[in-house]
C-alpha positions in Angstrom: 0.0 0.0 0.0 2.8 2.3 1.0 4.4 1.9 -3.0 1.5 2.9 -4.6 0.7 6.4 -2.2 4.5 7.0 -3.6 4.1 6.5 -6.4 0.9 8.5 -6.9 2.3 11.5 -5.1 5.0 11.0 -7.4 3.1 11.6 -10.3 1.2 14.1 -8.9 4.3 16.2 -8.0 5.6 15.8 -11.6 2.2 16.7 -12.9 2.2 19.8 -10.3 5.5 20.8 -11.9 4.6 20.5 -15.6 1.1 22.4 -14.8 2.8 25.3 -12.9 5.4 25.9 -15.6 2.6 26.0 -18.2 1.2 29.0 -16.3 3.9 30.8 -16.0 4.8 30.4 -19.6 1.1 31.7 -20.5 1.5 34.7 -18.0 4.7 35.4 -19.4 3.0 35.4 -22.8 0.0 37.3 -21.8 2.0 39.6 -19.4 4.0 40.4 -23.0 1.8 41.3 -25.3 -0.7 43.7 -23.0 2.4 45.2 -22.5 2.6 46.1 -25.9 -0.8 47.0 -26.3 -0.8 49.3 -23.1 2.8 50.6 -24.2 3.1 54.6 -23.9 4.4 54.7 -27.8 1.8 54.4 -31.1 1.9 51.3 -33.1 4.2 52.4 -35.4 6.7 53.1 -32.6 6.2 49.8 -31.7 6.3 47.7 -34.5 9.7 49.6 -35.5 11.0 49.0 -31.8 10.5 45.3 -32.4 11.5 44.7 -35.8 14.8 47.5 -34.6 15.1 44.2 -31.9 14.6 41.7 -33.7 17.6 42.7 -36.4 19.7 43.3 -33.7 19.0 39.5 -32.7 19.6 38.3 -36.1 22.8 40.3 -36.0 23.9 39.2 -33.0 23.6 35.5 -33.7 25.0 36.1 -37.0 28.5 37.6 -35.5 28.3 34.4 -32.5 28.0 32.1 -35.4 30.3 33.5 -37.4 33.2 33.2 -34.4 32.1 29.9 -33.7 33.0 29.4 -37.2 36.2 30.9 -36.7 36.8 29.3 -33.6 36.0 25.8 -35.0 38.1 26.4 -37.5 41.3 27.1 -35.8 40.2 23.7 -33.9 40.3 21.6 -37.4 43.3 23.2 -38.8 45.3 22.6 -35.2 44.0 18.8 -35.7 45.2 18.5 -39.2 48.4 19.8 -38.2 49.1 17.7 -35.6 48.3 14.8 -37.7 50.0 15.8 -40.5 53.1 15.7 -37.7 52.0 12.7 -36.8 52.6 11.1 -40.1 55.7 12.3 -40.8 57.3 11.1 -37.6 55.8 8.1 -38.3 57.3 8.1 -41.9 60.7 8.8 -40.5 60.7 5.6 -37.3 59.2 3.5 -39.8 61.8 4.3 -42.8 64.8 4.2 -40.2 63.8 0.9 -39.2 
């Protein structure tokens, strides 16, 4: 009997959880746009401040990507090196022997 109270509070817990992030995620939604709406600026205002933010997201991923790039980069050409090294060490114990 004791096993199956656990394991209904359990999934009651997990289901508590789940059903409390869903609300905030609405509220957050909600709590969003009615701030818009109730926002001090017209709706051309607006609509510029979020497209204005929405560039400057774009722009910012694109310069994170593009260092990733970079970054990953470095990391190939450092590996091909160092088995480029590889192989010709290898070249010269094997060819001595």
């Amino acid at each position: 009997m004791d096993s199956q109270d656990e394991v209904q509070k359990v999934g009651n817990s997990s289901s508590y959880r789940s059903s409390t992030i869903t609300y905030l995620v609405a509220g957050l939604g909600i709590g969003a746009t009615l701030s818009l709406f109730l926002a001090p600026r017209s709706g051309a205002e607006t609509r510029q401040w979020i497209a204005d933010k929405c560039l400057n997201g774009i722009d910012t991923a694109n310069k994170k990507v593009r260092q990733t790039r970079l970054q990953v980069k470095g990391a190939i050409d450092e590996g091909q090196q160092k088995i480029s090294e590889a192989v010709v060490a290898a070249r010269e114990v094997f060819g001595k022997s």
